[in-house]
C-alpha positions as CSV (number, residue, x, y, z in Angstrom):
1,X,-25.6,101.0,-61.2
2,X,-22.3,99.5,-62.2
3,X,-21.4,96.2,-64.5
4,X,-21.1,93.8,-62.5
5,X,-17.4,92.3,-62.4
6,X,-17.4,88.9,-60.4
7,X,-19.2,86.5,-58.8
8,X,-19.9,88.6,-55.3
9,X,-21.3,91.5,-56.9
10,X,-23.3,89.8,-59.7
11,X,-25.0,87.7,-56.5
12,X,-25.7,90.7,-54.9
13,X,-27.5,92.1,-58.0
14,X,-29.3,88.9,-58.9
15,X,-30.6,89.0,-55.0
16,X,-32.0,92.5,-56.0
17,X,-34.0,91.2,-59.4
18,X,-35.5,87.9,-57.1
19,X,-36.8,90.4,-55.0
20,X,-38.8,92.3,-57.5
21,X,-39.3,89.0,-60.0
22,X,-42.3,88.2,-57.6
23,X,-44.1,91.2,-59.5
24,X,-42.6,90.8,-62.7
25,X,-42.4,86.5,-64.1
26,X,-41.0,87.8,-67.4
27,X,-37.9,88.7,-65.3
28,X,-36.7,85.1,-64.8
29,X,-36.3,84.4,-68.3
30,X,-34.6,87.3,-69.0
31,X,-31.8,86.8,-66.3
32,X,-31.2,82.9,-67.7
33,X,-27.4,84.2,-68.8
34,X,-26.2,85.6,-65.8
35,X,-27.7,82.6,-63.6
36,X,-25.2,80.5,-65.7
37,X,-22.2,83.0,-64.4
38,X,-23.4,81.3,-61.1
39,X,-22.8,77.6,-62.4
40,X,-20.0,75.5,-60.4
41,X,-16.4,75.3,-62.8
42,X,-17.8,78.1,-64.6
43,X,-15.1,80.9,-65.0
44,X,-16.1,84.8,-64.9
45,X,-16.7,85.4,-68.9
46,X,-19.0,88.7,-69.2
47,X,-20.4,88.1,-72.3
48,X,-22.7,90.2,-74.8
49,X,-25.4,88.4,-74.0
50,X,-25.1,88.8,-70.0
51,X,-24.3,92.4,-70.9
52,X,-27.6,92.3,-72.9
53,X,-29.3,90.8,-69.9
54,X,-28.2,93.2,-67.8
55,X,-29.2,96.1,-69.2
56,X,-32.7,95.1,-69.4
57,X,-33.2,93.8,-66.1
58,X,-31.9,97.1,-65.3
59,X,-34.4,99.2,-67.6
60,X,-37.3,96.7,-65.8
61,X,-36.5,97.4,-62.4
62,X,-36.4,101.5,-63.1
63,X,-40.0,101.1,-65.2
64,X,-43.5,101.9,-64.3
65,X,-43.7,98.0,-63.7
66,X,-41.6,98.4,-60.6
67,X,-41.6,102.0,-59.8
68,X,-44.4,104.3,-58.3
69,X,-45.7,108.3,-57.9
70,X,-45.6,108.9,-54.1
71,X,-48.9,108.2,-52.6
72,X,-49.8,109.5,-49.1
73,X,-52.8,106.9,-48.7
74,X,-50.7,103.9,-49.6
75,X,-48.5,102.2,-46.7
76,X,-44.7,103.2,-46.8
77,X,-41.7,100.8,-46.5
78,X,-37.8,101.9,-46.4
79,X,-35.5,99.5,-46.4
80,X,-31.7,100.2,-46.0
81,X,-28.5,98.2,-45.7
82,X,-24.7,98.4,-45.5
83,X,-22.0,96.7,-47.4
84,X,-17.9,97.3,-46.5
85,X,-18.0,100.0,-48.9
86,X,-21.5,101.5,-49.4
87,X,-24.9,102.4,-47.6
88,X,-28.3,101.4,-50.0
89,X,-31.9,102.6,-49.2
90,X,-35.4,102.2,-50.9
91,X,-39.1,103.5,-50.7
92,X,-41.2,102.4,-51.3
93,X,-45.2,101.6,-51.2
94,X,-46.8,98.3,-50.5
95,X,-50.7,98.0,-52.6
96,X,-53.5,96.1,-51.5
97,X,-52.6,92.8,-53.2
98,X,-49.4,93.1,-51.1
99,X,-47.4,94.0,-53.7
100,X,-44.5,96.7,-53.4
101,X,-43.1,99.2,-56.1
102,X,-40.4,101.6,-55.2
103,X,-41.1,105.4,-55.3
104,X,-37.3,106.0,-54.9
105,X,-33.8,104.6,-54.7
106,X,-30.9,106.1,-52.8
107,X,-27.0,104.9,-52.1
108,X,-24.1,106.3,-51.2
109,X,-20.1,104.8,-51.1
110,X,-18.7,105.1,-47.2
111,X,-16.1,107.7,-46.3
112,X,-12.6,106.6,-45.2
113,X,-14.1,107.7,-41.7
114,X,-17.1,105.4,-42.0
115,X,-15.3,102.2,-43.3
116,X,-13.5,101.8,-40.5
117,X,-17.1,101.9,-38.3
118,X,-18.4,98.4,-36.7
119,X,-20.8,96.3,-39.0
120,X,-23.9,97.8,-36.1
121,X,-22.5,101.1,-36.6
122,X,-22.6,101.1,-40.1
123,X,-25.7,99.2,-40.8
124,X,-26.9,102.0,-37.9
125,X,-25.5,104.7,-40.3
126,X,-27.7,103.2,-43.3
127,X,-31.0,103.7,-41.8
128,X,-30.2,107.1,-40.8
129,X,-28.4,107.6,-44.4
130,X,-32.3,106.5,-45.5
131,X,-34.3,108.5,-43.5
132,X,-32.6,111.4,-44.4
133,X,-32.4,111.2,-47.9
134,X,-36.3,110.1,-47.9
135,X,-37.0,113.1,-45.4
136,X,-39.9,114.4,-47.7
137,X,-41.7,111.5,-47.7
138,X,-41.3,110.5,-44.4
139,X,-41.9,113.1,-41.9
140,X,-45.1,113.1,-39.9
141,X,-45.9,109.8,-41.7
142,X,-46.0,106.4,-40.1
143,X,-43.9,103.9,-41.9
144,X,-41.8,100.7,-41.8
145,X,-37.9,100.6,-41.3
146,X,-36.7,97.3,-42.7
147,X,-33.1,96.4,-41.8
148,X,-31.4,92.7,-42.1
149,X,-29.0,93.5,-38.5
150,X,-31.1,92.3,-35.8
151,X,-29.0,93.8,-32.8
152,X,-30.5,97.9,-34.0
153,X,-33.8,96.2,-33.0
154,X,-32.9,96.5,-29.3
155,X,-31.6,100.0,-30.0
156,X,-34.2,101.5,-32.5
157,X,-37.4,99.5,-31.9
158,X,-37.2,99.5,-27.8
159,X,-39.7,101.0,-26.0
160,X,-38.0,101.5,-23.3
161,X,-35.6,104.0,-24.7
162,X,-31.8,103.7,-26.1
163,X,-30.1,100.6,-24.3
164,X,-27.3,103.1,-21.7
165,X,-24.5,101.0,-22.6
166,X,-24.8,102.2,-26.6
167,X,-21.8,103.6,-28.1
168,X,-22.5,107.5,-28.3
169,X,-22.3,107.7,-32.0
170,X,-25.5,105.0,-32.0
171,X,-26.9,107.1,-29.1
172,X,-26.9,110.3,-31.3
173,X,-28.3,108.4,-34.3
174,X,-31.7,106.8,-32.3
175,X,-32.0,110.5,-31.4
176,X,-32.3,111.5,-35.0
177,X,-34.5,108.6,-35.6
178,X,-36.7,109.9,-32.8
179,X,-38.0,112.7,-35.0
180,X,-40.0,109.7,-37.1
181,X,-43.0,107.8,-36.5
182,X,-41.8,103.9,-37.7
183,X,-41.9,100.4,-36.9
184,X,-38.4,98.7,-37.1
185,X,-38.6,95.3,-38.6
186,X,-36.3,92.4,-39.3
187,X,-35.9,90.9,-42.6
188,X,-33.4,88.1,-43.2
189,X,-30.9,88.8,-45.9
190,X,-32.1,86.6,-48.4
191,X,-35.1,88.5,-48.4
192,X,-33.6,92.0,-48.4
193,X,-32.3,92.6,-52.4
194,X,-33.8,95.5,-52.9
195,X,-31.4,97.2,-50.3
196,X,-28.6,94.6,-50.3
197,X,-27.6,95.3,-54.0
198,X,-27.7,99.2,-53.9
199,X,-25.5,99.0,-51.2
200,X,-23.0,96.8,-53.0
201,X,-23.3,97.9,-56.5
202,X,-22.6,101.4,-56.6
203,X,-21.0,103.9,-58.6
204,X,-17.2,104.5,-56.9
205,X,-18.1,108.1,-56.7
206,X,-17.5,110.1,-53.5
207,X,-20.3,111.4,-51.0
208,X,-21.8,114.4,-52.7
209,X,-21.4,118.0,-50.8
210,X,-25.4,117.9,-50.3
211,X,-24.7,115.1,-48.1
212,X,-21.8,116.5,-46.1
213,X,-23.3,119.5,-45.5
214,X,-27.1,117.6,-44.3
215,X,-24.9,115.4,-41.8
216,X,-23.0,118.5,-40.5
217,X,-25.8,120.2,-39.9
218,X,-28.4,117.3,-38.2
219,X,-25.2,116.6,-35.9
220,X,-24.6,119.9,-35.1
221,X,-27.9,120.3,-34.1
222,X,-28.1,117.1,-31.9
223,X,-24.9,118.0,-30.3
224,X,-26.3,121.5,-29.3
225,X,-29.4,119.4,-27.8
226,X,-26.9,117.2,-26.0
227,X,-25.3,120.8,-24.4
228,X,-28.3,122.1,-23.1
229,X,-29.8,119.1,-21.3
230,X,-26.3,118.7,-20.1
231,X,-25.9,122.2,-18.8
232,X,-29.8,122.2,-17.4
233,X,-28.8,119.3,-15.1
234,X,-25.1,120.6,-13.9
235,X,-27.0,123.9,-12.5
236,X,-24.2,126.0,-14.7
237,X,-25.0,128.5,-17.5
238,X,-23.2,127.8,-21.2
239,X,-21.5,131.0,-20.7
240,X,-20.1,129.9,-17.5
241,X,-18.6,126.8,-18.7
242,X,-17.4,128.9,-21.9
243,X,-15.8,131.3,-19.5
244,X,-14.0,128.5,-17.4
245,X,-12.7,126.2,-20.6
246,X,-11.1,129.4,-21.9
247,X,-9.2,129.8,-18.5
248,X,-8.8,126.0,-17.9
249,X,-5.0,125.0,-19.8
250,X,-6.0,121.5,-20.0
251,X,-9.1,122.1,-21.8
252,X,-8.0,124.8,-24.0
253,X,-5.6,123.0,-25.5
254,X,-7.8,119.6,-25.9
255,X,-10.2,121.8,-28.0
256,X,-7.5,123.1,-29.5
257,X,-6.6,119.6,-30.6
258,X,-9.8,118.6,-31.5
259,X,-9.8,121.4,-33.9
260,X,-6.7,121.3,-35.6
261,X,-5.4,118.0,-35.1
262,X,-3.7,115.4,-32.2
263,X,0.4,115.8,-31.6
264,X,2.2,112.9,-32.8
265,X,3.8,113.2,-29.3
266,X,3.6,111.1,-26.1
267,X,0.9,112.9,-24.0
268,X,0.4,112.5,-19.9
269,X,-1.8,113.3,-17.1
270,X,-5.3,114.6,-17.7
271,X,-3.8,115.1,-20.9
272,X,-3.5,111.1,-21.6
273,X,-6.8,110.3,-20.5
274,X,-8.7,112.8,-22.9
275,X,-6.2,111.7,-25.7
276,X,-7.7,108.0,-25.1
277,X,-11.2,109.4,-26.0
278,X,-10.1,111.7,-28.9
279,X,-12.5,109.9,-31.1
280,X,-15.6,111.2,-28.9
281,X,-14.9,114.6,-28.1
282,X,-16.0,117.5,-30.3
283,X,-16.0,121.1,-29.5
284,X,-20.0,122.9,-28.9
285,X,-20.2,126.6,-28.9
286,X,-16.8,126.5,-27.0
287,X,-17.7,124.1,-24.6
288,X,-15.9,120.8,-25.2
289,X,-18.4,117.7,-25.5
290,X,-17.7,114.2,-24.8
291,X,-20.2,112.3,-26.7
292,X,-23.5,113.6,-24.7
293,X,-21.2,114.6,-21.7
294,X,-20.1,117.7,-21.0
295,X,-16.3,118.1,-19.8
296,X,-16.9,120.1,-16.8
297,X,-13.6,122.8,-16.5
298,X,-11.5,122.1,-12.8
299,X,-12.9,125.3,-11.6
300,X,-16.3,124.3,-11.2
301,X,-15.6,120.3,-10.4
302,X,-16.6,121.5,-7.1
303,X,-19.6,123.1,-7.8
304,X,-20.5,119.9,-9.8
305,X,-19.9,117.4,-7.4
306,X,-22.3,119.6,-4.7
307,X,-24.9,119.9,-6.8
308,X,-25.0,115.9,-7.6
309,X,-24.7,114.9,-4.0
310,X,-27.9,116.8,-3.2
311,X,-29.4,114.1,-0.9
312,X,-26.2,112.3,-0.3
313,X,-26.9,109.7,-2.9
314,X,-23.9,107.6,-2.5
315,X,-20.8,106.4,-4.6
316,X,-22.5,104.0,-7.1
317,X,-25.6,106.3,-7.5
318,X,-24.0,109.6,-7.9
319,X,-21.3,108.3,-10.7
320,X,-24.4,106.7,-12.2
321,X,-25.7,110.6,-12.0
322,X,-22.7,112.2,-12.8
323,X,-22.0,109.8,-15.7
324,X,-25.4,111.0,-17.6
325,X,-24.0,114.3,-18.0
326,X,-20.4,115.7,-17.1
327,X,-17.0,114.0,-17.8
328,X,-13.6,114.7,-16.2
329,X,-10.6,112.9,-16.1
330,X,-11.0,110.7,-12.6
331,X,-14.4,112.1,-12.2
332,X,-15.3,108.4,-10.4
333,X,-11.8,108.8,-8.0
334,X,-13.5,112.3,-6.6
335,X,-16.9,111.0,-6.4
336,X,-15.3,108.4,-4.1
337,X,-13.9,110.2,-2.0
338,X,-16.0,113.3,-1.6
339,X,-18.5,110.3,-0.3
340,X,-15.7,108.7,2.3
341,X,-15.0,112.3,3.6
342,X,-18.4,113.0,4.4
343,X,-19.3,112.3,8.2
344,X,-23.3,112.1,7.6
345,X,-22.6,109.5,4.8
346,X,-20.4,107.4,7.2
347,X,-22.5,107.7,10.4
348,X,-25.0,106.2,8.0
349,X,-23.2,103.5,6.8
350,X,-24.0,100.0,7.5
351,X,-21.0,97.3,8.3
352,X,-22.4,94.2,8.2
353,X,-19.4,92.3,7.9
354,X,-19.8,88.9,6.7
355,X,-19.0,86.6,9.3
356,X,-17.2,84.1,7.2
357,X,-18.7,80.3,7.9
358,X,-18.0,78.0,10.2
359,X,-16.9,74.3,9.0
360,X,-18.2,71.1,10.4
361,X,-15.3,69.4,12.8
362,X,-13.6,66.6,11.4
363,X,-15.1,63.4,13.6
364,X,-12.5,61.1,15.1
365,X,-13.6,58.1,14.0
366,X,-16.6,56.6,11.1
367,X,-19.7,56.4,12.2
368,X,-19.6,59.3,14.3
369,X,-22.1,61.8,12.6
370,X,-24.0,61.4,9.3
371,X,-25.8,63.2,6.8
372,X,-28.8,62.9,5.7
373,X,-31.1,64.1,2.9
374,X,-33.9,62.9,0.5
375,X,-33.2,62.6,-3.6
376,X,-35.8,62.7,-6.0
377,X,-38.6,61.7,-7.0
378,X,-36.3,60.6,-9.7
379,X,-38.3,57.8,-12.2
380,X,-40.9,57.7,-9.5
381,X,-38.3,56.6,-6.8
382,X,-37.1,58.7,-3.8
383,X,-34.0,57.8,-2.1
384,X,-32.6,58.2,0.9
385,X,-29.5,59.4,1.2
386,X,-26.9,59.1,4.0
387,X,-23.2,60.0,3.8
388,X,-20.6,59.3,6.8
389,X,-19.0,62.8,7.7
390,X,-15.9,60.6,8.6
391,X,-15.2,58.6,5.7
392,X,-17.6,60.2,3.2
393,X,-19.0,56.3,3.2
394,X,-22.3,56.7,1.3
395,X,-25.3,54.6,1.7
396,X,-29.0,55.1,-0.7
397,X,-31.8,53.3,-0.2
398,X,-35.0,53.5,-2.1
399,X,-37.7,54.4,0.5
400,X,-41.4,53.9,-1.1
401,X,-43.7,55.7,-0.2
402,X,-41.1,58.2,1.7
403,X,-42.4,58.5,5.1
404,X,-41.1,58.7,8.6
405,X,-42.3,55.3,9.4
406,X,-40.2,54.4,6.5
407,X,-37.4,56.6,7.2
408,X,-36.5,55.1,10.5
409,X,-37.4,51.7,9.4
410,X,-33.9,51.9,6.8
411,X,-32.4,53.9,10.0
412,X,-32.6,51.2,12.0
413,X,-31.2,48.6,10.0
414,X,-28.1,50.8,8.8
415,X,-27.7,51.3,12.5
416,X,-28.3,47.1,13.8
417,X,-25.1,46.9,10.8
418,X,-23.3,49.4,11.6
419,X,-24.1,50.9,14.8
420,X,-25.0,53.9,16.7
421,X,-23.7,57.1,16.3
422,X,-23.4,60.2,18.0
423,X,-25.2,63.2,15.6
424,X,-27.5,63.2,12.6
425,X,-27.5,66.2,10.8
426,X,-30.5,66.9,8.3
427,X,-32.3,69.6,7.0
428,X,-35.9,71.0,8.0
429,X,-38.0,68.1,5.5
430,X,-40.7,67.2,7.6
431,X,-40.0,63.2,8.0
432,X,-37.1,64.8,10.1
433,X,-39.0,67.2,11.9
434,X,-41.7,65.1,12.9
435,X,-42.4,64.1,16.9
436,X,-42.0,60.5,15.9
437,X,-38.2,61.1,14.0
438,X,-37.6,63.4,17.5
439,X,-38.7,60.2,19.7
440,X,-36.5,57.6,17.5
441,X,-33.5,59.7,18.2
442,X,-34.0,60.5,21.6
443,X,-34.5,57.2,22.5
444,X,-31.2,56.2,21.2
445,X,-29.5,59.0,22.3
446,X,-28.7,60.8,19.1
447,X,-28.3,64.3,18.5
448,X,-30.5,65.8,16.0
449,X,-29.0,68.9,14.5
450,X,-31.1,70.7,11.5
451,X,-29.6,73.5,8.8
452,X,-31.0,76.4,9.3
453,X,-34.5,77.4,6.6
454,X,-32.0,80.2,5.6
455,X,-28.9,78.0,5.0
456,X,-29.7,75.1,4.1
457,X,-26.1,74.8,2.6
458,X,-25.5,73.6,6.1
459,X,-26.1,70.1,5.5
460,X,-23.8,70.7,2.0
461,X,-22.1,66.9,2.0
462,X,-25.4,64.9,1.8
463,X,-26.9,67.5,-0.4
464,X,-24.0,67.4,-2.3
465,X,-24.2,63.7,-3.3
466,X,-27.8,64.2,-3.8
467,X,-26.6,66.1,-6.9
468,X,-23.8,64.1,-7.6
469,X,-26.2,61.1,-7.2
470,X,-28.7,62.8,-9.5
471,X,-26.9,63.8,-12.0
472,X,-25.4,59.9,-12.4
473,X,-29.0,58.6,-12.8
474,X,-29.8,61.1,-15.4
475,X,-26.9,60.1,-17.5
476,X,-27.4,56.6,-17.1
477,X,-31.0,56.6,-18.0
478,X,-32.3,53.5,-20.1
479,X,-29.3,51.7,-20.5
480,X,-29.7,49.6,-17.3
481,X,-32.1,48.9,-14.6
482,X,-32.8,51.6,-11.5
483,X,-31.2,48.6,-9.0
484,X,-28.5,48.3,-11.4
485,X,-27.9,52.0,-11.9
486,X,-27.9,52.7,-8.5
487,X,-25.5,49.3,-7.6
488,X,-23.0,50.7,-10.3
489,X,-22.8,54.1,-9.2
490,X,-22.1,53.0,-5.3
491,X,-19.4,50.5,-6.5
492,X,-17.4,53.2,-8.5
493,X,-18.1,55.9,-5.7
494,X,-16.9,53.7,-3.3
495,X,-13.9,52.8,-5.1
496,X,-12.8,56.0,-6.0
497,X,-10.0,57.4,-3.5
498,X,-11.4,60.7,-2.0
499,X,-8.7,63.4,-1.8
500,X,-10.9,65.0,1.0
501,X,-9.9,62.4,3.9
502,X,-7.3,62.1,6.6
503,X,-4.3,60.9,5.6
């Protein structure tokens, strides 16, 4: 573990001493000269002392105090982490008085390659990094994966399998992790020193051959995996495929690339499209892979396609099939229109067109037909509500309790001010259902017309300023009176030109 050589790093190793100073009090006193590198208007002065400091905190945290033999009846925890330039890992065991002691520590600095990953990706590659390198330990053991990135949670912990819409190089990861028996965890990253600082304060060394040649090998292997369930599901041998990508020019030459390198020249065609993807294609036992997919040679496209339209799925089903396991450039284009060209699929089809709706006609003069509707109970009050369909003219009452009887009784005296009218228009509440409400406006020769119970949109302008209404009480809640509430909002409603009337 390296000197620290500024603020940042020395944080990140002081996190890593906090963690373990729960087991070990002496520690605090010990670290009292690099706490003071952390003082406000202090500049960076690494002095004898803090190298002093240093260097024993360092020979605590690698002493029996902290570390421990491997024990297969104690509990295991691994905790790893990523920094911009390094992975971190530890194992370690947790006693019966709850505290831990590592067995082992592990880091790593990132390739070029793996700096460049996402913050998931790489925190992603850290757990794997961990497992790996604590294989020994871990396999056919139950243990506890620790991680500070919350969003692997949904991708490692969920028992419902890898989320589809993973990036591959994630999807190929959770399938390594499959081979272990854990419980993924979240730890804040306050709480997470032990991994934190390994993966910041390590040696600028580069990733030793044993590890090259482990992560060759384990992707290799999943890749292969990835072939044959592939190949099981297209109904085509490997050798078949092998055959046709040798005779296919286009897929030749991509493999070819993949191999030796991308042309710095402008590309087209199918050619184009596979360019785009470069970064997830690989080449598997001559077949060419991308990411779990296999990229199915032109020859046997048709053969493909058949063999997914067993049962004439449809469009959005079969590219949802299709898209599990073979790739080609505008693979979704003849899914399309393999399903538009077949006559069992189209004799099937439903056309329901949407008869778009029908808008209520303008009336020729106010007063002509209202709407009406019921707001609340809002503060214990329901209101009725009755809008003008001519001049939008809106009228609310307060209508305690809210019963027919009551109903009609506000009716009647908007009507004796304002007069009869021709339609009311309501929905299917049952004051407006009733036989009595059926008698009032029969008697003075109203039409009653209802929404219908499966569009009740119908009677959209008073239930539109029922929301309107609504949301105006709500805002003006306990700065005035409901009388006054209700007396402001009318006044600015009414004064407010409406851009919806005649001119």
């Amino acid at each position: 573990m390296p000197t620290p050589t500024n603020i940042s790093t020395l944080r990140s190793f002081l996190g890593l001493v906090s963690y373990y100073s729960a087991f070990v009090p002496s520690m605090h006193d010990i670290r009292a000269p690099l706490n003071y590198l952390l003082n406000k208007d202090i500049s960076w002065n690494w002095t004898k002392e803090c190298e002093n400091a240093f260097c024993k905190l360092k020979t605590i945290i690698s002493s029996e105090l902290l570390l421990t033999h491997y024990d297969p009846s104690l509990p295991i925890i691994v905790a790893a982490d990523a920094s911009a330039f390094g992975l971190g890992a530890v194992i370690s065991h947790q006693f019966p008085d709850a505290t831990e002691k590592a067995i082992m520590h592990a880091s790593r600095t990132l390739t070029p390659a793996e700096k460049k990953y996402d913050q998931i990706e790489k925190e992603a590659l850290a757990l794997v990094f961990a497992v790996r390198r604590f294989h020994k330990f871990l396999y056919g053991r139950r243990f506890t994966l620790l991680t500070d990135h919350k969003p692997l949670l949904a991708i490692f912990g969920s028992k419902s399998g890898v989320p589809a819409h993973s990036a591959n190089r994630l999807q190929r990861w959770a399938l390594i992790l499959l081979g272990y028996d854990f419980d993924i965890q979240y730890r804040r990253t306050q709480h997470f020193g032990q991994a934190d600082a390994l993966s910041r304060l390590i040696s600028e060394h580069s990733t030793t051959d044993e590890d090259a040649v482990i992560a060759s090998l384990s992707t290799e292997d999943h890749a292969q995996c990835y072939l044959t369930t592939a190949v099981r599901a297209l109904q085509v041998s490997e050798s078949e495929i092998q055959t046709a990508s040798r005779n296919d020019p286009i897929i030749k030459k991509t493999m070819n690339y993949v191999t030796i390198g991308w042309p710095s020249t402008k590309l087209d065609g199918d050619m184009k499209q596979l360019y785009h993807r470069r970064d997830s294609l690989c080449v598997v036992s001559e077949c060419l892979m991308f990411g779990d997919r296999v990229v199915v040679p032109e020859s046997l496209r048709p053969r493909v396609l058949k063999q997914f339209y067993i049962g004439h799925p449809g469009i959005k089903r079969m590219k949802s099939i299709a898209g599990s396991y073979a790739y080609w450039p505008l693979m979704d284009q003849d899914i399309v229109d393999l399903v538009n060209k077949c006559a069992q699929c189209q004799q099937a089809a439903k056309f329901n067109a949407k008869v778009p709706p029908v808008p209520w006609s303008q009336p020729e003069h106010p007063w002509s037909r209202i709407h009406v509707d019921f707001a609340g109970p809002i503060n214990g009050t329901t209101y009725l509500v009755v809008v003008d369909a001519f001049s939008k003219w809106p009228e609310i009452v307060p209508v305690n309790p809210p019963t027919t009887t009551q109903t009609l009784k506000h009716l009647t005296e908007l009507f004796a001010r304002n007069g009869l009218l021709e339609v009311i228009v309501s929905d299917n509440g049952s004051k407006f259902t009733s036989a009595q409400f059926q008698e009032f406006c029969k008697r003075l020769t109203i039409r009653h017309l209802r929404a219908p119970h499966y569009h009740p949109q119908s009677n959209g302008q008073a239930e539109r300023f029922v929301d309107t209404f609504k949301r105006a009480l709500i805002k003006s809640k306990g700065e005035r009176t409901p009388v006054e509430t209700l007396q402001n909002f009318l006044f600015a409603y009414r004064t407010t030109p409406n851009d919806t009337l005649p001119e």
